[in-house]
mmCIF file of the C-alpha atoms, coordinates in Angstrom:
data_MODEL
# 
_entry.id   MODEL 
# 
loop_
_atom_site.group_PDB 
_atom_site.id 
_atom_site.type_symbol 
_atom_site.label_atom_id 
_atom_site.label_alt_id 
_atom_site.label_comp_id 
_atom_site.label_asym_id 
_atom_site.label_entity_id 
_atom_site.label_seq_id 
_atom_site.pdbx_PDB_ins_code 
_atom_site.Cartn_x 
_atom_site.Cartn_y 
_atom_site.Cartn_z 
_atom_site.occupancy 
_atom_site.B_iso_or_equiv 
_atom_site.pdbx_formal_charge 
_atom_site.auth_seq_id 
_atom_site.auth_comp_id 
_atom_site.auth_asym_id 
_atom_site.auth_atom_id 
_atom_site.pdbx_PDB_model_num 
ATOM 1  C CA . UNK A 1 1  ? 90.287  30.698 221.581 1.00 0.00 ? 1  UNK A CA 1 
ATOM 2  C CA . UNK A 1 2  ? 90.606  30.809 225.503 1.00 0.00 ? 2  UNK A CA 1 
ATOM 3  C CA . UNK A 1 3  ? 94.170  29.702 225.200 1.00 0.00 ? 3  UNK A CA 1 
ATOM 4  C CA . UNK A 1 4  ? 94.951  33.353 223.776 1.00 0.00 ? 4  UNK A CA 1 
ATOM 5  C CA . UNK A 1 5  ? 92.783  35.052 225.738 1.00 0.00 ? 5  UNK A CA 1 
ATOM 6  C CA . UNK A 1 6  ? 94.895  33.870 228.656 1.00 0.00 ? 6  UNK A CA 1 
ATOM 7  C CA . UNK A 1 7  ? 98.018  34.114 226.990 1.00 0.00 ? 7  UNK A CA 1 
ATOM 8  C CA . UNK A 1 8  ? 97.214  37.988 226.418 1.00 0.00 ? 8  UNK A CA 1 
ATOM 9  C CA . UNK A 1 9  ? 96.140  38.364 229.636 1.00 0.00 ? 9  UNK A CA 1 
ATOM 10 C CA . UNK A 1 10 ? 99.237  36.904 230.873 1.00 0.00 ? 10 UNK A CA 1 
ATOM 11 C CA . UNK A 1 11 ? 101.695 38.951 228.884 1.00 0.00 ? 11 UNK A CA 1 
ATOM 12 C CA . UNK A 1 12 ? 99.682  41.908 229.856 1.00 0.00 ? 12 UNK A CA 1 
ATOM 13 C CA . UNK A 1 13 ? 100.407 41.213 233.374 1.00 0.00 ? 13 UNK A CA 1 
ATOM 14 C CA . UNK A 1 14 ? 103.810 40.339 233.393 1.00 0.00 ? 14 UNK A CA 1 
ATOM 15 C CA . UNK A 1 15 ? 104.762 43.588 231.696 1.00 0.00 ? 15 UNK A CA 1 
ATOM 16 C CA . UNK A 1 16 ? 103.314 45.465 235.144 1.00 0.00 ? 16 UNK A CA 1 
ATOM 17 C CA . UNK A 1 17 ? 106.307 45.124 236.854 1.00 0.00 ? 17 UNK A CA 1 
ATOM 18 C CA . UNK A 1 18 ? 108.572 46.116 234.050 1.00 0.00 ? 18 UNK A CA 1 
ATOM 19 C CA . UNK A 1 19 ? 106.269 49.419 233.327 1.00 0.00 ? 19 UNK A CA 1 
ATOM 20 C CA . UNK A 1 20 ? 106.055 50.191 237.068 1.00 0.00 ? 20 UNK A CA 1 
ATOM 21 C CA . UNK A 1 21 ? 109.815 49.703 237.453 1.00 0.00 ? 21 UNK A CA 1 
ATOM 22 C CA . UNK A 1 22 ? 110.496 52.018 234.349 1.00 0.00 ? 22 UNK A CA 1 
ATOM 23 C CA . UNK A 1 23 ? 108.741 54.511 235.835 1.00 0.00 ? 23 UNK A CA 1 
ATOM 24 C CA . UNK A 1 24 ? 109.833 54.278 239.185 1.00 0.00 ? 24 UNK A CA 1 
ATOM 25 C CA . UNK A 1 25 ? 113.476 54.539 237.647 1.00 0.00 ? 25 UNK A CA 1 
ATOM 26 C CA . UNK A 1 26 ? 112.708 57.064 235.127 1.00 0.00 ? 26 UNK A CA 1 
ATOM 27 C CA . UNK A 1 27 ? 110.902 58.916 238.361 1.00 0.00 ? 27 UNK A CA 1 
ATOM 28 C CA . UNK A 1 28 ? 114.354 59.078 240.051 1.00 0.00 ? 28 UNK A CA 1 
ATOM 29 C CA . UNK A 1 29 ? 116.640 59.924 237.717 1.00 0.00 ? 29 UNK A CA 1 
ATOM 30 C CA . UNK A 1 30 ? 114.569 62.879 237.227 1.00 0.00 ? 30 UNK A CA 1 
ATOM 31 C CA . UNK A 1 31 ? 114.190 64.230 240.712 1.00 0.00 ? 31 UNK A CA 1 
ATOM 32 C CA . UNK A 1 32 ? 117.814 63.176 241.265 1.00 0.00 ? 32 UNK A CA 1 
ATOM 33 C CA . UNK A 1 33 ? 118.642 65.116 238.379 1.00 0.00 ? 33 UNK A CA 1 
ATOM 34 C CA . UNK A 1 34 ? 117.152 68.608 239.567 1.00 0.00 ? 34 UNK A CA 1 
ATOM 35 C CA . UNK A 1 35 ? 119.057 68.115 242.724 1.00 0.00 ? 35 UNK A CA 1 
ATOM 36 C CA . UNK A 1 36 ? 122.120 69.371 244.578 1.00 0.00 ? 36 UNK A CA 1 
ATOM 37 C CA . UNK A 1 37 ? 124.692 67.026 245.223 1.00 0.00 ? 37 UNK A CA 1 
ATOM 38 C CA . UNK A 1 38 ? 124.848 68.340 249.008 1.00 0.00 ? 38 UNK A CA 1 
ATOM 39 C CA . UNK A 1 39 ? 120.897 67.287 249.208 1.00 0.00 ? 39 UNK A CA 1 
ATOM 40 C CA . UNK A 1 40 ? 121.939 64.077 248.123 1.00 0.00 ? 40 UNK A CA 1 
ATOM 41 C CA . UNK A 1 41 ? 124.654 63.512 250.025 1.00 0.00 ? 41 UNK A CA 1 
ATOM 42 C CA . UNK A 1 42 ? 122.596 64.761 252.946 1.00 0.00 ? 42 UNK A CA 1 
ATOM 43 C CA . UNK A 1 43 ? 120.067 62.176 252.543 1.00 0.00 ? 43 UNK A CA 1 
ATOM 44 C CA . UNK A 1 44 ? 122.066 59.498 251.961 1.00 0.00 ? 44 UNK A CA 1 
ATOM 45 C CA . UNK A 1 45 ? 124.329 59.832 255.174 1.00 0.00 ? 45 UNK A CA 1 
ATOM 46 C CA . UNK A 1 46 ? 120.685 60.106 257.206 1.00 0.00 ? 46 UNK A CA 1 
ATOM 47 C CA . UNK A 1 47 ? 119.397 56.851 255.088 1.00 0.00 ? 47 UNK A CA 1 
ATOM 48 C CA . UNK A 1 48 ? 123.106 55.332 256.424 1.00 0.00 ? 48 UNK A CA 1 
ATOM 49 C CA . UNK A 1 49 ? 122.371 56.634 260.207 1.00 0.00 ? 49 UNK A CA 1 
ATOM 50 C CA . UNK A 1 50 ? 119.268 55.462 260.284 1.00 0.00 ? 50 UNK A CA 1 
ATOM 51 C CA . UNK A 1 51 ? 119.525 51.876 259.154 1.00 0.00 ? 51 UNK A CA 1 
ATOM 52 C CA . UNK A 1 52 ? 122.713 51.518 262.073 1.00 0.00 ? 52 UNK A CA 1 
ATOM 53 C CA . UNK A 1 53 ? 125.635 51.277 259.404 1.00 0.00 ? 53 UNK A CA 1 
ATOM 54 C CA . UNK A 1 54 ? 128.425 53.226 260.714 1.00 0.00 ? 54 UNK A CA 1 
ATOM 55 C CA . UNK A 1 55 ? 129.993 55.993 258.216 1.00 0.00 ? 55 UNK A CA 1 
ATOM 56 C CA . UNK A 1 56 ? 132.404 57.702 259.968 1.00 0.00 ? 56 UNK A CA 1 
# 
């Protein structure tokens, strides 16, 4: 009887990540979705500046 109990609780756990990252993706598709591409764009050349890689 304890062995299921753990083996539920372990299943139960390891499907966190998956469900978070599901969200999180579903998340960004959707914001990404309602955006202009110029925003985008825009965003990505600052993410580019400010981790140093050059993009010019």
């Amino acid at each position: 009887m304890k062995i299921e109990v753990k083996a539920v609780a372990a299943s139960r756990t390891a499907a966190l990540p998956a469900l978070f990252a599901l969200v999180l993706g579903a998340a960004i598709i959707t914001m990404t979705g309602h955006l202009q591409a110029s925003t985008l764009h825009d965003a990505a050349h600052d993410v580019r500046h400010a981790t140093g890689f050059p993009c010019h």
